[in-house]
C-alpha positions as CSV (number, residue, x, y, z in Angstrom):
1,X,-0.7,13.7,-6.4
2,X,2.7,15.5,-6.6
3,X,2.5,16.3,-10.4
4,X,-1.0,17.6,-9.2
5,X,1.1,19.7,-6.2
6,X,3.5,21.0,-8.9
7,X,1.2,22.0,-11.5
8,X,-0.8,23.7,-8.4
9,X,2.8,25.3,-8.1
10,X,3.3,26.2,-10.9
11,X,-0.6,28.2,-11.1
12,X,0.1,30.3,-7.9
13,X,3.2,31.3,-9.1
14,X,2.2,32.6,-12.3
15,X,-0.8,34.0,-10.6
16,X,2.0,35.4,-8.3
17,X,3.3,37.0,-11.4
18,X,0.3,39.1,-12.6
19,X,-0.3,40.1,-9.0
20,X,3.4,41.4,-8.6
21,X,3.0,43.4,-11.5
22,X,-0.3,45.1,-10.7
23,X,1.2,46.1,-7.3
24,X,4.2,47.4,-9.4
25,X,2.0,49.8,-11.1
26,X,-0.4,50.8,-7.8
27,X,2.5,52.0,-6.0
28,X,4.9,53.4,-9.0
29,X,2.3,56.0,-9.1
30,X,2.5,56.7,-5.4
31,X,6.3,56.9,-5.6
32,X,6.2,58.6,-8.7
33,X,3.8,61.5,-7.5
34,X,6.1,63.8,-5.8
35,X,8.3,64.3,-9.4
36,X,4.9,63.5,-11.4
37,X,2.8,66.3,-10.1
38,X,5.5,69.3,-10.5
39,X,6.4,68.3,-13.6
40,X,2.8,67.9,-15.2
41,X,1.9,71.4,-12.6
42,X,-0.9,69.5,-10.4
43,X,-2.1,70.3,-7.1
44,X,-2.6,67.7,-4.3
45,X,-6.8,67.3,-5.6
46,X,-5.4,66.7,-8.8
47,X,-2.9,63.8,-7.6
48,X,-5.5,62.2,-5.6
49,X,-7.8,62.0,-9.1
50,X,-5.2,60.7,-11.0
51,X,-4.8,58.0,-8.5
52,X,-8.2,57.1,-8.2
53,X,-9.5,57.1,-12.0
54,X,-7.6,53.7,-12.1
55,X,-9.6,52.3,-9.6
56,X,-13.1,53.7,-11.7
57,X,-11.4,51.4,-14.2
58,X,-11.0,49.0,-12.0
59,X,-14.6,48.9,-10.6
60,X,-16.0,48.6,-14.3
61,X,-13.2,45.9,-15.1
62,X,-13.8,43.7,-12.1
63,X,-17.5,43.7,-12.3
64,X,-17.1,42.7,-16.8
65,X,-14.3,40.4,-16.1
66,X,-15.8,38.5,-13.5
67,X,-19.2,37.6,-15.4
68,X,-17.2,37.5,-19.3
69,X,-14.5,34.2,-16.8
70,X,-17.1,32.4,-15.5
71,X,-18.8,31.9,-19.4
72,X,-15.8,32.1,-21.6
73,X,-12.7,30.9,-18.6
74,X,-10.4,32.5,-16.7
75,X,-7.0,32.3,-18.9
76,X,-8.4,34.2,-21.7
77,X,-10.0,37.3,-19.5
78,X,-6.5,37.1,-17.7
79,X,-4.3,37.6,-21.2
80,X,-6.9,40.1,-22.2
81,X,-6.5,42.2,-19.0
82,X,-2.5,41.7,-18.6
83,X,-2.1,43.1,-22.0
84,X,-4.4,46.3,-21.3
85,X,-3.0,47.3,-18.2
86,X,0.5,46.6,-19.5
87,X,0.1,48.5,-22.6
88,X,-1.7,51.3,-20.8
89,X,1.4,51.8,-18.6
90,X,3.0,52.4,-21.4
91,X,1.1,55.5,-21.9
92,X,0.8,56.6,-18.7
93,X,4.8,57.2,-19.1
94,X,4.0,59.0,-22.3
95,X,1.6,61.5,-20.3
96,X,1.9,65.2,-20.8
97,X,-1.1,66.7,-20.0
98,X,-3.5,66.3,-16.9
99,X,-6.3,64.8,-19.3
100,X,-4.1,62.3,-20.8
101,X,-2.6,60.9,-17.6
102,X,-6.4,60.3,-16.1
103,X,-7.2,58.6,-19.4
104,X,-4.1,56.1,-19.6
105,X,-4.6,55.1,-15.1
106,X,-8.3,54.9,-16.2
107,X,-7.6,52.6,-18.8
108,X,-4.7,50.6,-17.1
109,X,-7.5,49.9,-14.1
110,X,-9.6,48.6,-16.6
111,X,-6.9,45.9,-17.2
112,X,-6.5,45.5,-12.8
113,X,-10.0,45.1,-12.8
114,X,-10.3,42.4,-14.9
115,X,-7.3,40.6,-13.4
116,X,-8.2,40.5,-9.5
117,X,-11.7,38.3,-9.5
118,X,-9.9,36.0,-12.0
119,X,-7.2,35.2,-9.7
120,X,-9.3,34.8,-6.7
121,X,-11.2,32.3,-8.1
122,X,-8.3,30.1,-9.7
123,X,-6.5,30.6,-6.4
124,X,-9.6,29.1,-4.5
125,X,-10.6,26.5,-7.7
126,X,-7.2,24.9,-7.3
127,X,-7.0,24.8,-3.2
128,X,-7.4,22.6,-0.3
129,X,-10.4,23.6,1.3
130,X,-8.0,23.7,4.4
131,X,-5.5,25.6,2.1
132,X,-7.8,28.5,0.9
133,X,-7.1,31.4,2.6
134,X,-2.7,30.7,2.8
135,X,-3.2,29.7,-1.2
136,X,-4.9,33.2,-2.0
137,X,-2.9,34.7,0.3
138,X,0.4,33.6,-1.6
139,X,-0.9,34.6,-5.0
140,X,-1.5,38.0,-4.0
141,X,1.3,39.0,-1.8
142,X,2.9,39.4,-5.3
143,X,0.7,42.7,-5.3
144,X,3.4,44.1,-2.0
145,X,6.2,42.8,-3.9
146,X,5.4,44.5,-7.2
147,X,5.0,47.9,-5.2
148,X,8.3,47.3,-2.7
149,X,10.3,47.0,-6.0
150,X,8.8,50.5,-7.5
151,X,9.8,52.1,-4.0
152,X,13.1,50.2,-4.3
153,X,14.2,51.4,-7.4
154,X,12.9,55.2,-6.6
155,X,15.3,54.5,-3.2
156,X,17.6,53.4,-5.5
157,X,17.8,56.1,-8.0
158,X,17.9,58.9,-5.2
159,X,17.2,62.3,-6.9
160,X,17.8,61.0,-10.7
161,X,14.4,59.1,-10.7
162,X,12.7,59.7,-14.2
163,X,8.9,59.2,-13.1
164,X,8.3,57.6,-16.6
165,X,11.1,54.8,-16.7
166,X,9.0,53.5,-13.7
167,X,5.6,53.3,-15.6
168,X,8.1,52.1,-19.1
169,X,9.2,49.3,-16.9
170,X,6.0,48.6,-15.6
171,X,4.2,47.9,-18.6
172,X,7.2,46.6,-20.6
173,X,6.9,43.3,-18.0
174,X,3.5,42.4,-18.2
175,X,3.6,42.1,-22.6
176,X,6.4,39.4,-21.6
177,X,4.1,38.2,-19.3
178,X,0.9,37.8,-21.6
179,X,2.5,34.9,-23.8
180,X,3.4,32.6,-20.8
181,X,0.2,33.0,-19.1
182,X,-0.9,31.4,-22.5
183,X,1.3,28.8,-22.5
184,X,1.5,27.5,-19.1
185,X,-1.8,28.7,-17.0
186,X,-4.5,25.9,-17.7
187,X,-8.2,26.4,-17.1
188,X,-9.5,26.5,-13.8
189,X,-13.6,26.9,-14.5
190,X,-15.6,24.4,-13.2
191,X,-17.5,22.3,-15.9
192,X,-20.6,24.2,-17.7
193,X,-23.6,23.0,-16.0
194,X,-26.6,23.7,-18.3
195,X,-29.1,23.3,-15.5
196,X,-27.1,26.2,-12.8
197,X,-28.9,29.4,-12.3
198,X,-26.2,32.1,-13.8
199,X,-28.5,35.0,-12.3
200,X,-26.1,37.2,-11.2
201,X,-28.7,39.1,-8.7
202,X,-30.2,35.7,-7.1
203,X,-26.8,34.3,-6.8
204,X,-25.6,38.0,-4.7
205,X,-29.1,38.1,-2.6
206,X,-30.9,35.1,-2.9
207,X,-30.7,32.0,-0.4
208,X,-29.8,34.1,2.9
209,X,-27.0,35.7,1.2
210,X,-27.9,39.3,0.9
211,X,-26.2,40.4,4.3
212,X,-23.1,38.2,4.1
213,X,-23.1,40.3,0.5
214,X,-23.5,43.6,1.9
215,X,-21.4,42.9,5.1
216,X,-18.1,41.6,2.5
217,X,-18.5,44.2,0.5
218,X,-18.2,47.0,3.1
219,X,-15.6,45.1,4.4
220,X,-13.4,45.7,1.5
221,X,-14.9,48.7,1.2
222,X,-13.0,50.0,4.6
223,X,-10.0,48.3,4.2
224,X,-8.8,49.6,0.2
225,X,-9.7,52.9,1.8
226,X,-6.3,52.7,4.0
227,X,-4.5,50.4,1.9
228,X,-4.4,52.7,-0.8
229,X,-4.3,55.7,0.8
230,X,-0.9,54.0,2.1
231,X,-0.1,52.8,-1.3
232,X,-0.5,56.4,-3.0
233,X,-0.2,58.8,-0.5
234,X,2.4,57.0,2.0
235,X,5.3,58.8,0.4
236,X,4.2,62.2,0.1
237,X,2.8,62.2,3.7
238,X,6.3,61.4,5.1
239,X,8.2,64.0,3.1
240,X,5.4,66.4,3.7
241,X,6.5,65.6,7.8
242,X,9.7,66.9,7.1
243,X,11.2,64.0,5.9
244,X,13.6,63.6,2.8
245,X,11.8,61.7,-0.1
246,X,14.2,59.0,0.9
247,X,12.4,58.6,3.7
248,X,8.9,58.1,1.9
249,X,10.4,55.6,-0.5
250,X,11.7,53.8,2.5
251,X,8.7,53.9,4.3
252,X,6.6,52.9,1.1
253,X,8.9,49.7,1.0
254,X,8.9,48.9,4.4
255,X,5.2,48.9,4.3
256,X,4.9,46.9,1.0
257,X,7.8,44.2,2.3
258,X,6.0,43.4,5.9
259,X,2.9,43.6,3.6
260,X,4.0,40.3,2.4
261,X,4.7,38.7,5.5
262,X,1.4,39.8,6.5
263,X,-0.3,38.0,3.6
264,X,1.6,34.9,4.3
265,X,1.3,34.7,8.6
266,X,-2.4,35.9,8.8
267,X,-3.1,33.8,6.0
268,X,-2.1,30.6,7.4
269,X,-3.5,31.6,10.9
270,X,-6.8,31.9,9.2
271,X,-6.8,28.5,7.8
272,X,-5.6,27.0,11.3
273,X,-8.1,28.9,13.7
274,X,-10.6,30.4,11.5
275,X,-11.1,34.1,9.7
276,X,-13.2,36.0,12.8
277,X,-11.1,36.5,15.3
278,X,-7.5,36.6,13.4
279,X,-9.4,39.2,11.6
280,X,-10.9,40.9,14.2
281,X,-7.7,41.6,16.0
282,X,-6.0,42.8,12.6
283,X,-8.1,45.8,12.1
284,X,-8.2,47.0,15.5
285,X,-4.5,46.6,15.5
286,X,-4.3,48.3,12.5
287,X,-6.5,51.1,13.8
288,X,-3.5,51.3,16.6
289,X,-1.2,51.2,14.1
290,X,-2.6,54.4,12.0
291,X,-2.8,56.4,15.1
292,X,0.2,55.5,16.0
293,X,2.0,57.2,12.3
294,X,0.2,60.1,13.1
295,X,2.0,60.9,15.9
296,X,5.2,59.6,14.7
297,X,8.2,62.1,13.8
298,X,11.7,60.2,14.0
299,X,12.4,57.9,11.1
300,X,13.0,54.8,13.2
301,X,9.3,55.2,14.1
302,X,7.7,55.8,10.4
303,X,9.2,52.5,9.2
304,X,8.2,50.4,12.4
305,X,4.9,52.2,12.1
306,X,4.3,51.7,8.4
307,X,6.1,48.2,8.7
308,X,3.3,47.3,10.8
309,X,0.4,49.3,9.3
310,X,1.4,47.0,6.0
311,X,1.6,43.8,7.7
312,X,-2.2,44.2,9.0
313,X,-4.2,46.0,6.3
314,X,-2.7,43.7,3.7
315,X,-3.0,40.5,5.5
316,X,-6.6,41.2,6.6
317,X,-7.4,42.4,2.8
318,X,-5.8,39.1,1.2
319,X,-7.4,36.9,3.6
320,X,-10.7,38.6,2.4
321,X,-10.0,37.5,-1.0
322,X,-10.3,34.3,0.1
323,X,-14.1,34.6,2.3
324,X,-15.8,36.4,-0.6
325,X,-16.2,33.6,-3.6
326,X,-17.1,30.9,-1.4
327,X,-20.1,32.9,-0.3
328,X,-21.1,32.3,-4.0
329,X,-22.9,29.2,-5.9
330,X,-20.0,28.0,-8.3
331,X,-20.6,28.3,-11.4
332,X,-21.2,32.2,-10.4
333,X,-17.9,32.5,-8.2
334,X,-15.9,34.7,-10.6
335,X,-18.7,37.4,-10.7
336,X,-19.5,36.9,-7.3
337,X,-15.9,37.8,-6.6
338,X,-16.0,40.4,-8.8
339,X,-18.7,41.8,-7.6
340,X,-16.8,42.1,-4.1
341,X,-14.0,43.3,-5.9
342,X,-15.7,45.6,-7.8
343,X,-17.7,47.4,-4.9
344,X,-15.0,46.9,-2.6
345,X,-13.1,49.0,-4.6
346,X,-14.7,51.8,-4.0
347,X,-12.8,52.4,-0.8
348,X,-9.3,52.1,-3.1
349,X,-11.1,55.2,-4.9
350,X,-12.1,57.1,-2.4
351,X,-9.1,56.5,-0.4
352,X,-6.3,58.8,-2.4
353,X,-9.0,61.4,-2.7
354,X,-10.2,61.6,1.2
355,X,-5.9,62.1,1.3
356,X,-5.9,64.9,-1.4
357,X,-8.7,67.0,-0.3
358,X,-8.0,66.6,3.6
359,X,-4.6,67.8,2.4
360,X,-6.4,70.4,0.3
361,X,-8.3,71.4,3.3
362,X,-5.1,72.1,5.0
363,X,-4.9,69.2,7.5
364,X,-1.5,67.8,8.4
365,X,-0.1,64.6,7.3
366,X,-1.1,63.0,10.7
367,X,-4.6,64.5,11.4
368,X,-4.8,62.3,7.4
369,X,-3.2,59.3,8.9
370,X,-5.8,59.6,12.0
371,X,-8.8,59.8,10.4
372,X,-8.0,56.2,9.4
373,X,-8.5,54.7,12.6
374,X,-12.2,54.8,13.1
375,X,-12.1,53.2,9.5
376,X,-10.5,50.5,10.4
377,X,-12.3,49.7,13.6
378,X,-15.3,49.9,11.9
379,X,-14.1,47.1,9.9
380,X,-13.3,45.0,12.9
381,X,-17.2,45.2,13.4
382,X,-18.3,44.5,10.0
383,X,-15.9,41.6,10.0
384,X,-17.4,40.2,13.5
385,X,-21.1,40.3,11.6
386,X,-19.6,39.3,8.7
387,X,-19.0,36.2,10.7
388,X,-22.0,35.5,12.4
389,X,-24.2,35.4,9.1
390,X,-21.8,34.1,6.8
391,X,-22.3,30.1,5.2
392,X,-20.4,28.9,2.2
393,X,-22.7,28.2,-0.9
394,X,-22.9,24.6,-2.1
């Protein structure tokens, strides 16, 4: 039982890994953006595209690396998908040219994509049943750390920040990764049974599960439409208040760092009391939470705000990860959460670009934080549904 603890260890925390690096290249876009765009002459529209091709990428890669796990494993679709999104970092840094920069993010979310459905499904393969959500939830709080070390070192480096050493370093670290995922991650797929129905559709809608389907996926939906309008916009919106960029970088860490916490607190409550109501009250907190950094002027206030805004949107989204794949027969649970991940995100697409052409439009930087709010109360009521239709497949 305790070499079974360790090696359970020893998964999470290299699942840990790959998440902290994705995060690390989310956000080093957002806190590259401010030097990005005048250097590469882009207007706001043209940031919010570039932030969102990734998550095109992301869409198709979840959706292909999902299905390709649950026939070939998860390990191999993991090295595959580490290796593209590190290696299309590297590019990114080498961008000169509009084109070429929404070519590389499209590219390195093609490598994301891949990534997430694989490690919600080894996270929930190797947990407790009574472990699940607090499991997940520690794998992927790697994703806030990842992105408060990309607005720590632009803290750190003050005016000197060269946007591309951020996207160097960022794919620099996941080529070291690659080789020890091979070495050390061991297969989590269930055992091929020849006789399970692989039917992707049937598995989504069949057997009562076509409203738990829609319900989680417009649940994600909602809730990557603020995360990552925090992740790539947070910056820009606080120096566009009048703040010094300092002040964004700060406020993009403080909201990555409680981000973890989040993960981690609302994670283990969901395992003790259940996912509805812990859920419930995070969005409509977080609803409070966005209209409260609308409002918000005095420094003090963005960081408690965006502290706080973290904590909930991330710990909601995380404890998500672990509902969606045991909706799902499985021998199907990789595309099934892939599927989730992969519709889901189109609320992390849409999200930069609702930013960028609200700011196009000419409203403020908190009329963009407010129209966040009835987002995420209408994901407190998808969440409540969610829970009154949801059962977990055999």
């Amino acid at each position: 039982m305790q070499k079974k603890s360790v090696a359970g260890g020893l998964v999470v925390f290299i699942c840990f890994l790959i998440a902290a690096v994705e995060g690390y290249d989310i956000q080093a876009f957002g806190v590259a953006a401010p030097r990005l765009a005048p250097e590469l002459g882009l207007n706001p529209s043209q940031v919010g595209w570039a932030a969102s091709v990734a998550m095109v990428g992301l869409v198709i890669g979840a959706f292909a690396g999902g299905w390709l796990a649950d026939r070939t494993g998860r390990r191999p679709v993991l090295i595959g998908s580490v290796l593209l999104f590190g290696g299309f970092s590297l590019v990114t840094a080498g961008a000169h040219s509009f084109d070429a920069l929404l070519w590389a993010r499209f590219a390195t979310g093609l490598g994301f994509g891949g990534a997430m459905p694989n490690l919600i499904a080894v996270a929930v393969e190797i947990a407790k049943p009574e472990r699940r959500a607090a499991t997940v939830a520690a794998m992927f709080c790697g994703m806030p750390v990842g992105g408060a070390t990309a607005a720590l070192i632009a803290r750190l480096a003050g005016e000197g920040l060269d946007w591309r050493a951020i996207f160097i370093a960022g794919g620099v670290v996941p080529l070291v990764l690659a080789p020890v995922i091979y070495l050390l991650l061991p297969e989590t797929r269930p055992a091929a049974d020849p006789k399970a129905d692989r039917n992707l559709i049937r598995a989504l809608f069949a057997e009562g599960r076509a409203a738990p389907t829609l319900l989680v996926w417009a649940a994600f939906m909602l809730t990557l439409v603020v995360l990552y309008l925090a992740l790539n916009w947070l910056p820009t919106l606080v120096v566009d208040k009048g703040l010094p960029a300092s002040e964004g970088f700060a406020a993009s860490m403080a909201f990555n760092i409680a981000g973890v916490v989040g993960s981690l607190l609302v994670g283990a409550v969901t395992d003790r009391l259940g996912w509805r109501w812990p859920l419930v009250v995070a969005y409509m907190a977080l609803g409070a939470a966005m209209a409260g950094l609308a409002a918000a002027g005095a420094s003090l206030s963005i960081m408690m705000l965006s502290a706080a805004a973290g904590f909930l949107v991330m710990g909601a989204q995380f404890s998500l990860y672990a509902v969606a794949p045991m909706l799902y027969p499985a021998q199907l649970r990789g595309a099934g959460a892939g599927a989730a991940v992969a519709i889901g995100r189109l609320g992390s697409i849409a999200g930069p670009l609702i930013a960028g052409e609200l700011r196009n439009g000419g409203f403020s930087p908190g009329e963009v934080f407010l129209t966040m709010t009835p987002v995420a109360l209408a994901a407190a009521a998808i969440v409540f549904a969610l829970a009154r239709t949801a059962r977990p497949a055999a």
